[in-house]
DRENDOPA-452473 format. One record per atom (N, C-alpha, C, O, CB): residue number from 1; residue in three letters; atom name; x, y, z. Coordinates in steps of 0.1 Angstrom, whole numbers. Glycine has a CB too. Example, Ala and Ser with C-alpha at 12.3 -4.5 7.8 and 13.67 -1.06 7.14 Angstrom:
<sites>
- num,residu,atome,xx,yy,zz
- 1,Ala,N,132,-57,78
- 1,Ala,CA,123,-45,78
- 1,Ala,C,132,-33,78
- 1,Ala,O,142,-33,85
- 1,Ala,CB,113,-45,90
- 2,Ser,N,128,-22,71
- 2,Ser,CA,137,-11,71
- 2,Ser,C,129,0,79
- 2,Ser,O,134,11,80
- 2,Ser,CB,141,-6,57
</sites>
This chain:
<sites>
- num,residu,atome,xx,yy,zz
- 1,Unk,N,746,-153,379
- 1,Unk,CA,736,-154,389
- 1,Unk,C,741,-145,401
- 1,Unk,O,753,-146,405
- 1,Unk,CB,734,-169,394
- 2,Unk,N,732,-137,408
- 2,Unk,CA,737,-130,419
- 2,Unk,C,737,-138,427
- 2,Unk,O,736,-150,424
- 2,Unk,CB,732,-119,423
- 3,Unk,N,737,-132,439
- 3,Unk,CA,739,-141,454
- 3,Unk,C,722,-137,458
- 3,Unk,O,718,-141,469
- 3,Unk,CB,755,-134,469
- 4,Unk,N,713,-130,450
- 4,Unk,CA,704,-132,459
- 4,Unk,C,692,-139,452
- 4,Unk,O,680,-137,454
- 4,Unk,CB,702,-120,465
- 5,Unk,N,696,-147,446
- 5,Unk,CA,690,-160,439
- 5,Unk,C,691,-172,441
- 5,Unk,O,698,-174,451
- 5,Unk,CB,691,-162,427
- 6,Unk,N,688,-181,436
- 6,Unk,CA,689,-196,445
- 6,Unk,C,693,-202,425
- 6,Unk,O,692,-199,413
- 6,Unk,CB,666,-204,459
- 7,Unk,N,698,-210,432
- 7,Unk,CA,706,-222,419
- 7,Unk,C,692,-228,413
- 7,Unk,O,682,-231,420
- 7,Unk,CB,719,-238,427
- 8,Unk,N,694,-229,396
- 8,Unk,CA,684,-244,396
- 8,Unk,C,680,-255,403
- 8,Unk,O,668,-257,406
- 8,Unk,CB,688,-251,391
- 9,Unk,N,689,-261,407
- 9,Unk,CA,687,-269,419
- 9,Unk,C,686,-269,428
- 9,Unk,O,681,-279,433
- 9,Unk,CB,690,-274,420
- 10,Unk,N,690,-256,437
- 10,Unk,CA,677,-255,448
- 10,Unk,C,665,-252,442
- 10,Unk,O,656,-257,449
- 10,Unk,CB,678,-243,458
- 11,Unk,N,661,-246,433
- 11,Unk,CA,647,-246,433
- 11,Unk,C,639,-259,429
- 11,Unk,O,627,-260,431
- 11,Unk,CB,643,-235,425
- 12,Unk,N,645,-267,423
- 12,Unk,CA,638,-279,422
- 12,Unk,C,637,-291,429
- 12,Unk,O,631,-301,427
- 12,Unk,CB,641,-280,415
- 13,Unk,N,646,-284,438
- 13,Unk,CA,648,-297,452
- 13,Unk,C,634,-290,462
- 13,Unk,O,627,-298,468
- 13,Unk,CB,669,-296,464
- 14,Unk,N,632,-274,462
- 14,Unk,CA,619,-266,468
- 14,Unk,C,608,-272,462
- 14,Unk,O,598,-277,468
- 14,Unk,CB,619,-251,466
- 15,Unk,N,610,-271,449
- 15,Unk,CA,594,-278,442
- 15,Unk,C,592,-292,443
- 15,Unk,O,581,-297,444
- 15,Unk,CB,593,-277,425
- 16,Unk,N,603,-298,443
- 16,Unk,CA,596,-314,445
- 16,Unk,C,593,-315,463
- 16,Unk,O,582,-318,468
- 16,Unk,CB,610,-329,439
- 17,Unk,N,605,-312,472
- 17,Unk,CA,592,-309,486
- 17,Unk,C,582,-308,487
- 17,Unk,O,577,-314,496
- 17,Unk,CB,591,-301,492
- 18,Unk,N,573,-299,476
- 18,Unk,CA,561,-293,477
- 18,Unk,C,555,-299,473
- 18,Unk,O,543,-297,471
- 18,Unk,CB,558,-284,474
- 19,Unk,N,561,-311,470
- 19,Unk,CA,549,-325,463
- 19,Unk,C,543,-335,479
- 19,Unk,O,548,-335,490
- 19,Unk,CB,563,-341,447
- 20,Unk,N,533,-342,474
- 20,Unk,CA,529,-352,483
- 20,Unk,C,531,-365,476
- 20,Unk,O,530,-366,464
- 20,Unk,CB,514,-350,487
- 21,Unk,N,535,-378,486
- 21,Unk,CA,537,-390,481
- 21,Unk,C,530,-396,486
- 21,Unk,O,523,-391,495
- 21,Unk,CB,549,-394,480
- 22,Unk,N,530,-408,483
- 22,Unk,CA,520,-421,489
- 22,Unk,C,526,-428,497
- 22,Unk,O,520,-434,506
- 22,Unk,CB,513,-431,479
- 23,Unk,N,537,-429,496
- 23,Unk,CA,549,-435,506
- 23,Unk,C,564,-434,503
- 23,Unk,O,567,-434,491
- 23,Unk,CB,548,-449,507
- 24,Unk,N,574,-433,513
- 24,Unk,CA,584,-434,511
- 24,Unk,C,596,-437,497
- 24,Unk,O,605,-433,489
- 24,Unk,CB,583,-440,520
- 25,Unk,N,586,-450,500
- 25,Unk,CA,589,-456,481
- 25,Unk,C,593,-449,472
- 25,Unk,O,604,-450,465
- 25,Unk,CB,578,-460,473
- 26,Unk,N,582,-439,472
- 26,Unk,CA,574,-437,455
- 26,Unk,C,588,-422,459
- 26,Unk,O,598,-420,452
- 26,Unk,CB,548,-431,452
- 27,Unk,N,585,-416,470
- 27,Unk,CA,594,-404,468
- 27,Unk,C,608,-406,468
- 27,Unk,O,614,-397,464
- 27,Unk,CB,592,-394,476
- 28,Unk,N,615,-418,474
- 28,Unk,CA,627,-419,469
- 28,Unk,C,636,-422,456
- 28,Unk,O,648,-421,453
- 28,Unk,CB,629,-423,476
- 29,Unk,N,627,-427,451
- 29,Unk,CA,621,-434,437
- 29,Unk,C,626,-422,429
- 29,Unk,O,636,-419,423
- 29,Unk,CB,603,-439,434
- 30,Unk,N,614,-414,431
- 30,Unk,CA,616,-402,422
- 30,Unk,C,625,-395,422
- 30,Unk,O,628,-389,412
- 30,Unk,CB,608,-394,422
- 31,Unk,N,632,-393,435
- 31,Unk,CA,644,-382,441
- 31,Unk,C,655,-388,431
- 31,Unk,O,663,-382,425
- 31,Unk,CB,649,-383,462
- 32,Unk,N,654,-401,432
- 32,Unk,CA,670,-405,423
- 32,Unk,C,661,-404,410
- 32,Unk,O,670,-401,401
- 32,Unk,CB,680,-425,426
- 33,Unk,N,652,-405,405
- 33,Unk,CA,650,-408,391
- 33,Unk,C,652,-391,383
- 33,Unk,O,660,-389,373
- 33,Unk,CB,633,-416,389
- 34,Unk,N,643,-381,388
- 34,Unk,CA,640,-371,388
- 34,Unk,C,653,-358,393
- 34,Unk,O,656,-348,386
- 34,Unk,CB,627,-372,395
- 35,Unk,N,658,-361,404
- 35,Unk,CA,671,-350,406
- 35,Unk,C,679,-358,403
- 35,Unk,O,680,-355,391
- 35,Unk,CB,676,-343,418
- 36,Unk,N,688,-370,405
- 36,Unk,CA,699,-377,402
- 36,Unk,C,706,-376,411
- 36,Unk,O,717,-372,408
- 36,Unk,CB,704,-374,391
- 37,Unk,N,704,-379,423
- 37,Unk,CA,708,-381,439
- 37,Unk,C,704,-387,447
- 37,Unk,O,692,-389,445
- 37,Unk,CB,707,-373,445
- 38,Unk,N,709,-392,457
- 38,Unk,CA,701,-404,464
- 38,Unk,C,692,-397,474
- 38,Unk,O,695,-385,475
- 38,Unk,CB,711,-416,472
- 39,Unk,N,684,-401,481
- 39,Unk,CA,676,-395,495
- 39,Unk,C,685,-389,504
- 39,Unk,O,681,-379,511
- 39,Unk,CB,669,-408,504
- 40,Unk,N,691,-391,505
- 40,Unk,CA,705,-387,516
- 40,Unk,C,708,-375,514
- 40,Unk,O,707,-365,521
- 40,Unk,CB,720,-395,515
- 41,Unk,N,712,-377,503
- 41,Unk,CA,719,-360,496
- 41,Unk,C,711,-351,496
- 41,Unk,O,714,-341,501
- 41,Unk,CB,723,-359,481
- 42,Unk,N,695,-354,489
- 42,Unk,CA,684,-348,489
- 42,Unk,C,680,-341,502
- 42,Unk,O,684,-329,504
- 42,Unk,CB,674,-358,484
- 43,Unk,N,673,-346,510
- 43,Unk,CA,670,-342,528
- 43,Unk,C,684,-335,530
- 43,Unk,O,682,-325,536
- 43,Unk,CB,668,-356,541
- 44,Unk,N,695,-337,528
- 44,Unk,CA,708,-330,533
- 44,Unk,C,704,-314,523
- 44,Unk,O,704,-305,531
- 44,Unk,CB,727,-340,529
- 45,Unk,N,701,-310,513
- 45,Unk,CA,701,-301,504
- 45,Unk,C,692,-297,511
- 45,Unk,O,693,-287,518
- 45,Unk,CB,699,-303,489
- 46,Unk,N,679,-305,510
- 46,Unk,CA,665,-298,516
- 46,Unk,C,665,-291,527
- 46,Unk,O,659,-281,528
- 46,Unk,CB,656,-308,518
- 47,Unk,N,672,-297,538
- 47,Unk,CA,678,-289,551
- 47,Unk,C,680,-280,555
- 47,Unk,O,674,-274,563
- 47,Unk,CB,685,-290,555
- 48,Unk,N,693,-278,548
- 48,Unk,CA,697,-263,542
- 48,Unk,C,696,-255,536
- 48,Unk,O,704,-246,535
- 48,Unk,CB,703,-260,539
- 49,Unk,N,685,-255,531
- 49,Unk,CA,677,-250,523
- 49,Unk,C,665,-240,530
- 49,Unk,O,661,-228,526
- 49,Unk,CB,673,-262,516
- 50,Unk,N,661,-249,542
- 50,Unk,CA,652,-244,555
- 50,Unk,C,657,-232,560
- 50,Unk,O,650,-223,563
- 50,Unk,CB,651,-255,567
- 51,Unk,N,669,-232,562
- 51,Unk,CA,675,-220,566
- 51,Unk,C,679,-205,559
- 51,Unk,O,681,-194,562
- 51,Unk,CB,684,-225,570
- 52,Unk,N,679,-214,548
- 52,Unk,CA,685,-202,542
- 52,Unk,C,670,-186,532
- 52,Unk,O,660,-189,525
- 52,Unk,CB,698,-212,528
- 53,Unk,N,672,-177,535
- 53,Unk,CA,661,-170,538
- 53,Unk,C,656,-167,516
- 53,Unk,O,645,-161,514
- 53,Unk,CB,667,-152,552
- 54,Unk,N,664,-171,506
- 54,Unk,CA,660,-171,497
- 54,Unk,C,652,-181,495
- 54,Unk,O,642,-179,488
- 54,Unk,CB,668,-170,490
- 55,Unk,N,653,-195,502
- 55,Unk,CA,639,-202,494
- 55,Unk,C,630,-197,507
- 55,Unk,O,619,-202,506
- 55,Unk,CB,640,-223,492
- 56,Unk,N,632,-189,517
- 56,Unk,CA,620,-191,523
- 56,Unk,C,607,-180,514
- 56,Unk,O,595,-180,512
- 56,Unk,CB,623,-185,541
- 57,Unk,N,620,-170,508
- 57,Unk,CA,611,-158,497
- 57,Unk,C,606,-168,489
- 57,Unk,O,593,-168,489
- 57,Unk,CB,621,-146,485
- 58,Unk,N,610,-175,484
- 58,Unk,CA,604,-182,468
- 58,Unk,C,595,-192,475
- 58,Unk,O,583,-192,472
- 58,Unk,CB,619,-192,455
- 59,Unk,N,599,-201,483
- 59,Unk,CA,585,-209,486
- 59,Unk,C,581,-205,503
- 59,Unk,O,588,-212,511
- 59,Unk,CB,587,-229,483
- 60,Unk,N,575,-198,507
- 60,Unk,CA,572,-197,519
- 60,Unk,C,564,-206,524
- 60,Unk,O,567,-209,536
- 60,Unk,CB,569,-186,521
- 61,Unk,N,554,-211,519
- 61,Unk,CA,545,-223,526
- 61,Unk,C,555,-236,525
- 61,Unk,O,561,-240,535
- 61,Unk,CB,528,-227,516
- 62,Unk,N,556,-239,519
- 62,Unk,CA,567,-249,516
- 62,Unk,C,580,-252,527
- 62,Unk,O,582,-262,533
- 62,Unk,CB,574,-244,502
- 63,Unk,N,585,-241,529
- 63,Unk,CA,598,-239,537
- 63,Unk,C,588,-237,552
- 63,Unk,O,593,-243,561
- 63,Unk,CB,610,-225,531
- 64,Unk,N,577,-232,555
- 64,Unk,CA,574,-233,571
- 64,Unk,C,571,-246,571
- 64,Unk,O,575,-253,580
- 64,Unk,CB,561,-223,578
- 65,Unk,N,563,-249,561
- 65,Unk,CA,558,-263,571
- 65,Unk,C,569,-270,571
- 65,Unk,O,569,-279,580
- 65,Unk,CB,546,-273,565
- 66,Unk,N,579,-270,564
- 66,Unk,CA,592,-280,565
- 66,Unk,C,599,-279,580
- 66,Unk,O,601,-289,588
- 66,Unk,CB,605,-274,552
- 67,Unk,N,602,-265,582
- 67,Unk,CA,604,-263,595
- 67,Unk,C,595,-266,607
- 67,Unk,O,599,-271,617
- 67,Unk,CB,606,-252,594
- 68,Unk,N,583,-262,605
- 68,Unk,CA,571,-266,616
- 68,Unk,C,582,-282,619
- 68,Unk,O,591,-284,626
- 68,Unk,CB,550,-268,607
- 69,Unk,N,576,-292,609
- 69,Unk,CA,583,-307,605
- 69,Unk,C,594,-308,616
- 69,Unk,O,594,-315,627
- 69,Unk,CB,592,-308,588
- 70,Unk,N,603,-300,611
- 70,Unk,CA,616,-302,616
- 70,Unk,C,616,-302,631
- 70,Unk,O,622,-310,639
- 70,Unk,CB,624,-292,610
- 71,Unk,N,608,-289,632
- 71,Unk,CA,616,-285,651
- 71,Unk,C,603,-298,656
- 71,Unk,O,607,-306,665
- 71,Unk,CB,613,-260,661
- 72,Unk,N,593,-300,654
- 72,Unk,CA,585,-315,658
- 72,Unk,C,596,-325,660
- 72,Unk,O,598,-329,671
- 72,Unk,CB,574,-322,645
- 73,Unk,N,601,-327,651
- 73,Unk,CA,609,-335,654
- 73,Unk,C,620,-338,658
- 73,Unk,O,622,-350,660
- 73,Unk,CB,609,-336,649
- 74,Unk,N,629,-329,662
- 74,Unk,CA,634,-323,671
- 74,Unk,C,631,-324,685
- 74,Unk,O,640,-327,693
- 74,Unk,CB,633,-315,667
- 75,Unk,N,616,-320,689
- 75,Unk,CA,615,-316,701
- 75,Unk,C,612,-332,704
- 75,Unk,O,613,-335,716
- 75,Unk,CB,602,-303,705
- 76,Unk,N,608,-342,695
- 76,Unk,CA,606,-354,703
- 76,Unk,C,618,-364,703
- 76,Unk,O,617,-376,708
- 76,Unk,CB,594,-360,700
- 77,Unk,N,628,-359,697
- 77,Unk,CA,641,-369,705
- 77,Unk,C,648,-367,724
- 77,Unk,O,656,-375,728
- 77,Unk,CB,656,-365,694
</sites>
């Protein structure tokens, strides 16, 4: 793999982001069932992930609105 590709598992931690859930529940549910990691680890991956400019190539809608998300949230602590 070169360096200017992203791992399996970043990209599948990108694709399941791009999913919608019905609640909290259901997507942490899946995060351990489906990647094999708890929520914690997951959002910590997903994070860094925001930054880094290969998933922004591979999923660009995906990764702004994550960011939009982010600095929202941010700006209201």
């Amino acid at each position: 793999m070169s360096q200017e590709e992203l791992s399996a598992r970043d990209i599948e931690v990108l694709d399941f982001a791009s999913r919608t859930w019905s609640g909290p529940g259901a997507r942490d549910r899946a995060i351990r069932e489906r990647l094999g990691i708890s929520p914690t680890a997951y959002l910590q991956l997903l994070n860094a992930l925001l930054d880094d400019p290969r998933a922004l190539a591979h999923a660009p809608v995906t990764v702004n609105r994550l960011r939009t998300t982010r600095a929202e949230r941010r700006r209201e602590r």
